[in-house]
C-alpha positions in Angstrom: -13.6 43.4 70.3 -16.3 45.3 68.8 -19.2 44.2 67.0 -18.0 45.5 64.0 -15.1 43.1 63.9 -16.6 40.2 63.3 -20.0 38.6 61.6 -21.9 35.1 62.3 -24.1 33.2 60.1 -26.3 31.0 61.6 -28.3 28.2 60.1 -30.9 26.5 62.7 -32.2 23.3 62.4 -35.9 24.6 61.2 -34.0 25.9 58.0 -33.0 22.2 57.5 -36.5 20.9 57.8 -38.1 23.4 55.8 -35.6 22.8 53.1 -36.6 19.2 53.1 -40.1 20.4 53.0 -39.8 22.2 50.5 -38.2 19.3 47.9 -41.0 17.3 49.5 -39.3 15.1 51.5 -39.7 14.4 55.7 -36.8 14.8 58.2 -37.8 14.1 61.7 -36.2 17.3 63.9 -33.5 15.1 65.2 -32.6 13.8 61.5 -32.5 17.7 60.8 -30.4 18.4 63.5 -28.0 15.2 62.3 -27.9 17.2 58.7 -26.9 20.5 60.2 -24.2 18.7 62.3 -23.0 16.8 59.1 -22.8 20.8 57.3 -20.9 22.2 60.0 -18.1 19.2 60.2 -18.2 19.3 56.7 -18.1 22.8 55.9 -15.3 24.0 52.9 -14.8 28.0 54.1 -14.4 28.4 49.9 -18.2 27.6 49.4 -19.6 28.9 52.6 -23.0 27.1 53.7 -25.8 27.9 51.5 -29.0 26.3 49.9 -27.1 24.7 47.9 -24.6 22.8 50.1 -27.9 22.1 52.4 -29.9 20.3 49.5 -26.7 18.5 48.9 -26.4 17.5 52.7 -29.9 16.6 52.8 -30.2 14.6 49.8 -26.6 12.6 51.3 -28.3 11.7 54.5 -31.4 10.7 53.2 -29.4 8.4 50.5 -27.6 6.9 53.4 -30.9 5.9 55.8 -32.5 4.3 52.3 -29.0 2.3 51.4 -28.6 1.1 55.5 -32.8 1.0 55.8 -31.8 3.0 58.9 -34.4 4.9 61.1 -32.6 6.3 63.7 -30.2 9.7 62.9 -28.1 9.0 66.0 -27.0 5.1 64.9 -25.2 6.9 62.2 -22.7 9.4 60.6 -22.3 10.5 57.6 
C-alpha cells in the first residue's frame, strides 16, 4: 500500500485540553484523555471529528461529573 492510498487524522489529547482551555474550563489530562476516548467511540464518519464535535464532547462530560459530583474520569463513561 502506498502512502498515497490512504490519510489519518489524528486528534491528541493536548488538542482536548487546550480546547477546554480555551472556553475556560479545566480538564485534568486523564479527563482529556476520557473525552477523546468518548469522540472516537462516538464518532459519526458523516460529521467527521472537528472543533465542533470536541466542544460538544467536552461540554457532555463535564455536564456529567457536575450531575454525578464525580471526580474521577475512570469511575465513569459517557
Amino acid at each position: 500500500m502506498s502512502a498515497l492510498d490512504s490519510i489519518s487524522i489524528t486528534w491528541h489529547v493536548d488538542d482536548i485540553v487546550s480546547r477546554a482551555e480555551d472556553q475556560f474550563q479545566q480538564l485534568t489530562r486523564a479527563q482529556a484523555q476520557r473525552v477523546l476516548v468518548n469522540i472516537g467511540r462516538d464518532h459519526d464518519a458523516n460529521i467527521g471529528i472537528n472543533w465542533e464535535v470536541i466542544d460538544t464532547h467536552i461540554e457532555l462530560y463535564l455536564a456529567h461529573l457536575t450531575k454525578h459530583n464525580l471526580e474521577q474520569p475512570e469511575s465513569i463513561h459517557c
